[in-house]
C-alpha positions as CSV (number, residue, x, y, z in Angstrom):
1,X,96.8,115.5,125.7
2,X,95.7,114.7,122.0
3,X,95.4,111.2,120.8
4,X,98.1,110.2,118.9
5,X,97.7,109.5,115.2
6,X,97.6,105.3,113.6
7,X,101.4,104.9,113.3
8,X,101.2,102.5,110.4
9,X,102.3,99.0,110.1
10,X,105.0,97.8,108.3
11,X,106.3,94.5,107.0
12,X,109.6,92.9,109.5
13,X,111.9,90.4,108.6
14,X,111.6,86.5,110.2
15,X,112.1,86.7,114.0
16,X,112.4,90.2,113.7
17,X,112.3,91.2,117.6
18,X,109.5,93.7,119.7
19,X,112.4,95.9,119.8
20,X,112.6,96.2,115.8
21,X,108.9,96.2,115.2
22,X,108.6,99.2,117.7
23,X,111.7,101.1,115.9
24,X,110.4,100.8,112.2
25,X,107.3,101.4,113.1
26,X,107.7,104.9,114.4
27,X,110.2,105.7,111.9
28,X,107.8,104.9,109.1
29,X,105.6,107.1,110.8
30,X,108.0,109.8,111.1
31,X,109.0,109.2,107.4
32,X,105.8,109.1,106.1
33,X,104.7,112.4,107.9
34,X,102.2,111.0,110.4
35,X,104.2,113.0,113.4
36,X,103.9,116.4,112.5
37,X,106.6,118.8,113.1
38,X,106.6,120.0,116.6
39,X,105.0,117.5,117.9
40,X,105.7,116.3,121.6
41,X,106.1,112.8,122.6
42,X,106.3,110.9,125.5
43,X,107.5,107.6,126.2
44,X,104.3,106.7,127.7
45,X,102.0,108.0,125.1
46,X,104.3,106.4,122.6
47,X,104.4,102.9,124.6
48,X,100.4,103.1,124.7
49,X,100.2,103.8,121.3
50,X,102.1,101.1,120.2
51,X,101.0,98.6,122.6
52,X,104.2,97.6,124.4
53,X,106.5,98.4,126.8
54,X,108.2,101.7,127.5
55,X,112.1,99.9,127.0
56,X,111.5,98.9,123.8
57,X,109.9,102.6,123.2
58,X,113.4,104.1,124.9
59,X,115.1,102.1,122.5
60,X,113.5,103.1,119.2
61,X,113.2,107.3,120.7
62,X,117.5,106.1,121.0
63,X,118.3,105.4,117.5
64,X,115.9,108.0,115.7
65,X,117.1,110.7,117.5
66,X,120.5,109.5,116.5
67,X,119.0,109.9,112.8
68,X,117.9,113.6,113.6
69,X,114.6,112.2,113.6
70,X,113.6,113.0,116.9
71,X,115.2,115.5,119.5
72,X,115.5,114.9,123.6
73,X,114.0,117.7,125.4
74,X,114.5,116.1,129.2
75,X,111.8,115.9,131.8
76,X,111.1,112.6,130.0
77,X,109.6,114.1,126.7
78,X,110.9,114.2,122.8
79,X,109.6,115.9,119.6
80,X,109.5,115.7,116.2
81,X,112.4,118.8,115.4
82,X,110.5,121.8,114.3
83,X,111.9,122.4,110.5
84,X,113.0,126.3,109.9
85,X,114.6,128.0,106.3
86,X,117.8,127.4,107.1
87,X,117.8,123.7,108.1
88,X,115.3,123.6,105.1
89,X,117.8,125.1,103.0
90,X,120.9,122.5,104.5
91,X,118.6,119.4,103.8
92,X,117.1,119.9,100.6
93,X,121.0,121.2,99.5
94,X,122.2,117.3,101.2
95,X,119.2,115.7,99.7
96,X,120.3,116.9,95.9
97,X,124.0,116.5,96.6
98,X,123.6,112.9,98.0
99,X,120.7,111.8,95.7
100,X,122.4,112.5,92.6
101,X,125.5,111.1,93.6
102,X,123.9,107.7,94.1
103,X,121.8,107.7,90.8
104,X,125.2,108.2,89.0
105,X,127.1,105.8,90.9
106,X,124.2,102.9,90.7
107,X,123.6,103.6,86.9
108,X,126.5,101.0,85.8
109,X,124.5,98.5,87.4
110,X,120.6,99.2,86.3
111,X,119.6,96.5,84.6
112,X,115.9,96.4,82.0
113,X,114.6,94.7,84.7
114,X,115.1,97.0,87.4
115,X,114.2,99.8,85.0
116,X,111.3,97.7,84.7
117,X,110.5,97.6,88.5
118,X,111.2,101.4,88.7
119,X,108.2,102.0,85.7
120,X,105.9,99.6,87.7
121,X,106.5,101.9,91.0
122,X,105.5,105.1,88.8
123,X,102.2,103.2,87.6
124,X,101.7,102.7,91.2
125,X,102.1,106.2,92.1
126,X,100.3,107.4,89.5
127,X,97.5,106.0,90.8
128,X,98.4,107.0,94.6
129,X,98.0,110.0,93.4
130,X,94.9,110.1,91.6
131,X,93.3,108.5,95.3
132,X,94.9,111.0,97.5
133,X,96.5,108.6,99.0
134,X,99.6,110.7,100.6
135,X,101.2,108.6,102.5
136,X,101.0,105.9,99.8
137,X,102.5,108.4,97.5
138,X,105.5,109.1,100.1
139,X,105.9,105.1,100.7
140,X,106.1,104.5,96.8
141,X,108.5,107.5,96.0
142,X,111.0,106.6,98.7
143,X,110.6,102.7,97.0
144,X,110.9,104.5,93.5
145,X,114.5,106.1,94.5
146,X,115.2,103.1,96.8
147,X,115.3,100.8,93.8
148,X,117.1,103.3,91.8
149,X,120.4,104.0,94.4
150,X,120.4,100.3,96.2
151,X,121.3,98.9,92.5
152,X,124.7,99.5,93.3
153,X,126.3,96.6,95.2
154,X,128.8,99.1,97.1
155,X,126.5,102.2,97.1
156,X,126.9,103.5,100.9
157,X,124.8,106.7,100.3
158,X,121.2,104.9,101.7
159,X,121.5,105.4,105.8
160,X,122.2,109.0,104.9
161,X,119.9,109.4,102.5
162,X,117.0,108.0,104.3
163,X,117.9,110.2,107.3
164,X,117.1,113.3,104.9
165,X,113.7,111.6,103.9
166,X,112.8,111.2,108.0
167,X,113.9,115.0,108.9
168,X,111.9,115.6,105.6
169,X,108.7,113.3,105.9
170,X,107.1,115.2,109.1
171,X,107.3,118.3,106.7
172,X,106.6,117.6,103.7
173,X,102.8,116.3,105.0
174,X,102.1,119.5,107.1
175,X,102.9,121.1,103.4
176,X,100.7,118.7,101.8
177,X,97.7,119.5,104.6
178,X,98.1,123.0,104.3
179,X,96.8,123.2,100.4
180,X,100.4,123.7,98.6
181,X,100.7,121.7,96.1
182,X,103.7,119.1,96.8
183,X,104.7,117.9,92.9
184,X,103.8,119.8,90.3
185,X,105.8,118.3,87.2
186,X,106.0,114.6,87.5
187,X,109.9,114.4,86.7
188,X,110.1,110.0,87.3
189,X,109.1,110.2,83.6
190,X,112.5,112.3,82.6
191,X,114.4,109.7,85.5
192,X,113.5,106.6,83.4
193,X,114.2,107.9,80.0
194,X,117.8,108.4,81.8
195,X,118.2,105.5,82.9
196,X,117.0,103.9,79.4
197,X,119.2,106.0,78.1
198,X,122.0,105.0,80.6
199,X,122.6,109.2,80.6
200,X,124.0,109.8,83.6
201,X,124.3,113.6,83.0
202,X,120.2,113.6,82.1
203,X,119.8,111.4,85.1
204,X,121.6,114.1,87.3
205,X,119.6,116.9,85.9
206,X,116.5,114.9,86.4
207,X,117.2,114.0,90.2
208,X,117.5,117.5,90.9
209,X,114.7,118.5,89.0
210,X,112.5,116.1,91.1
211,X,113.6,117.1,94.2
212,X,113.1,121.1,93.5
213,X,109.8,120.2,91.7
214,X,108.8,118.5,94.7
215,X,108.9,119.5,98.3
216,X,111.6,122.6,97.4
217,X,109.2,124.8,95.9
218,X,106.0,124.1,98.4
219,X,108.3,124.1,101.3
220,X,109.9,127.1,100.9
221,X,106.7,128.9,100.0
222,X,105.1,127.4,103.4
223,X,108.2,128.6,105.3
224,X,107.4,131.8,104.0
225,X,104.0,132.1,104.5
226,X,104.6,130.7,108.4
227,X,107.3,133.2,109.1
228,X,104.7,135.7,110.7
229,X,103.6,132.7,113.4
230,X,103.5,129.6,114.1
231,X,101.3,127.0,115.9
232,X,101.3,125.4,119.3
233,X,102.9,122.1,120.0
234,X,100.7,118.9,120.0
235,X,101.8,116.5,123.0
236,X,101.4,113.1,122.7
């Protein structure tokens, strides 16, 4: 049995119940890659972990695995899904197709000042990056394209497009902690001077760009270089 990792904290809204607080924070743990792939849970390692109870634990294990997030294995455990090249291959295609879709749909509706707040994120994960600081970085990236697609009033793309980033996030860290370098072209640059430009075909382009630029590349290359073996399961 291995000690499970800090599963961060994260803000909750007024009166927000024991129920909630235990659901976001093990999906921002998932999303932010602090559950490797493979790993297996329990809902008492999880309940101990997070302080409480095991029902509110049952709950949150409920709804993620609803998001793909987590799978059911019976006999009272769960893990984090194990990601292979062809479920690779269908998110990252879902991720571009979805993505793009709500840039070009929420562009109508950017505003300076958003374009502003969107700028003010990339300073912020400019300097993530210069610390390190990975799972800042993954925090401020999903809030970078956050801002971006929730500008539209009727966008309906976000619920599926954050359950790409949580079958994503376990991934993309054990890519990260394994030395392949996860961004190497910062593309938020070419994104802004599309959405100055209120370009939606150069905003498009520059979506897809990021993604491929990002965890595409790495991840396929990891894929590849795991294909020979793999690694035991943690339990949690």
């Amino acid at each position: 049995m291995t000690d499970i990792p800090a599963l961060p904290q994260v803000p909750l809204p007024p009166g927000a119940t024991e129920q909630e607080n235990v659901y976001r924070r093990l999906r921002a743990a998932i999303m932010t890659g602090a559950l490797a792939p493979e790993t297996v849970l329990t809902i008492r390692g999880l309940a101990a972990a997070l302080a409480c109870s095991p029902t509110p634990v049952r709950e949150a294990v409920r709804r993620l695995s609803t998001e793909f997030a987590i799978e059911v294995l019976g006999n009272r455990r769960m893990r984090v899904p194990a990601m292979t090249p062809a479920r690779f291959e269908e998110v990252l295609s879902l991720r571009i197709a979805l993505e793009s879709h709500a840039a070009e749909r929420a562009l109508p509706y950017i505003s300076d000042v958003i374009i502003a707040e969107v700028a003010a994120i990339d300073r912020q994960m400019d300097g993530a990056l210069a610390q390190g600081d990975q799972a800042r970085l993954t925090v401020l990236n999903h809030d970078f394209h956050r801002r971006i697609y929730g500008a539209n009033p009727h966008q309906a793309a976000m619920p599926m497009i954050e359950s790409i980033w949580l079958q994503l996030g376990p991934f993309q860290r054990q890519v990260i902690e394994n030395g392949l370098e996860f961004y190497l072209v910062d593309r938020h640059k070419e994104i802004i001077r599309a959405l100055r430009a209120r370009d939606p075909v150069a905003l498009a382009i520059a979506i897809e760009a990021d993604i491929r630029d990002g965890i595409y590349r790495s991840g396929r290359q990891f894929l590849q270089r795991r294909a020979a073996g793999g690694a035991a399961p943690v339990i949690l």
